[in-house]
C-alpha positions as CSV (number, residue, x, y, z in Angstrom):
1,X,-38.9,-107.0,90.6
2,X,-40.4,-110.0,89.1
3,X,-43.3,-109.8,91.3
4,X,-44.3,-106.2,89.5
5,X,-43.8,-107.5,86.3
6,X,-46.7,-110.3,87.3
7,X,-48.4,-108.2,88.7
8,X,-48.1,-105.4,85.2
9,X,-48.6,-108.7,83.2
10,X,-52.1,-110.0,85.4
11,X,-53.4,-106.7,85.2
12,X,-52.5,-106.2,81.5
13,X,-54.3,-109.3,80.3
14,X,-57.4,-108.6,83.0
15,X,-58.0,-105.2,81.3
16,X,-57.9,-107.1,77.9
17,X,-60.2,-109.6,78.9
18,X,-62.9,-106.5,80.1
19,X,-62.7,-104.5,76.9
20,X,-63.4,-107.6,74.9
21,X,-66.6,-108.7,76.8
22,X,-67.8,-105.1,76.9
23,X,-67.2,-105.3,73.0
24,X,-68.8,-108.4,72.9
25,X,-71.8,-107.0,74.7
26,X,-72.2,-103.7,73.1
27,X,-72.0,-105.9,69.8
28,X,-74.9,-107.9,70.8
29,X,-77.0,-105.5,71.9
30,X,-76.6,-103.2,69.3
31,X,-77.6,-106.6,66.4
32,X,-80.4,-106.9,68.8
33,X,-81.7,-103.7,69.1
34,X,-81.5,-103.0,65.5
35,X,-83.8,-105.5,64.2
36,X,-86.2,-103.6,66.5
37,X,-89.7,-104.7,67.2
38,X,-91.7,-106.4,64.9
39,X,-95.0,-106.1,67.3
40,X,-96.6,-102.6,67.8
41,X,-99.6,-101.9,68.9
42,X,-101.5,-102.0,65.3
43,X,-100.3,-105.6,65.2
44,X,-101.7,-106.2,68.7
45,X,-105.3,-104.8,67.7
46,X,-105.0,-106.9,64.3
47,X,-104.1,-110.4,66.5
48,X,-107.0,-109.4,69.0
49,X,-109.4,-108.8,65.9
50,X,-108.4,-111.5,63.4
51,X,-106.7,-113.8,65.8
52,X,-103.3,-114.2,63.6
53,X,-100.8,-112.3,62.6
54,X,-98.9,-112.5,59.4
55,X,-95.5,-110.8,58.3
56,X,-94.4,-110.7,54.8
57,X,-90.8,-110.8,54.2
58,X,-88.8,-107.7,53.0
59,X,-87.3,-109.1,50.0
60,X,-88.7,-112.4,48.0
61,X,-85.8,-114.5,47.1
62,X,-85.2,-114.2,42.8
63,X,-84.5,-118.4,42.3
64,X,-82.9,-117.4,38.9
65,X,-79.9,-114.9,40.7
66,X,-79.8,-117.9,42.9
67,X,-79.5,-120.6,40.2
68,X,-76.7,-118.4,38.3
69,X,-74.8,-117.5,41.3
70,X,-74.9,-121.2,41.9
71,X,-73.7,-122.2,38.2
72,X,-71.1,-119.6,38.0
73,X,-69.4,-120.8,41.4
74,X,-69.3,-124.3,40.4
75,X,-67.9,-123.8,37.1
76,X,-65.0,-122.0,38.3
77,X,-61.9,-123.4,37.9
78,X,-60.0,-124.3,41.1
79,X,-56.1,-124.1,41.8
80,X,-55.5,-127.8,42.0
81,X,-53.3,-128.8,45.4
82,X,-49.6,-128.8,44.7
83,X,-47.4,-131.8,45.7
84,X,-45.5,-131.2,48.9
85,X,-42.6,-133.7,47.8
């Protein structure tokens, strides 16, 4: 009897261990494939013509949101630690 409930209990935790690194995979995968590809073939013509490439970034960063965001976390107030005794 003990010997199924190993053998229940191995198989259990092996089946556990499979879904999670297929999760894992699919997980990765799917972050990698949506980024998708940044070189197509118009960028391939424009690095054989001009011999670089640049790529502009989707959003430029506002430094003022930034700077606020920043101010406003640091002057919150904080819960100060309680005394265990």
């Amino acid at each position: 009897m003990i010997a199924l409930f190993w053998f229940v209990f191995w198989a259990g935790l092996s089946l556990l261990v499979a879904a999670a690194g297929v999760t894992l995979y699919a997980r990765r995968t799917q972050g990698i494939m949506a980024r998708g590809p940044r070189v197509d073939d118009d960028v391939i013509a424009r690095i054989i013509d001009h011999g670089e490439i640049f790529f502009e970034d989707d959003e430029p960063l506002d430094l003022d949101e930034i700077d606020e965001e920043e101010q406003r976390f640091w002057s919150d107030s904080w819960d100060e630690p309680t005394d265990p005794t």
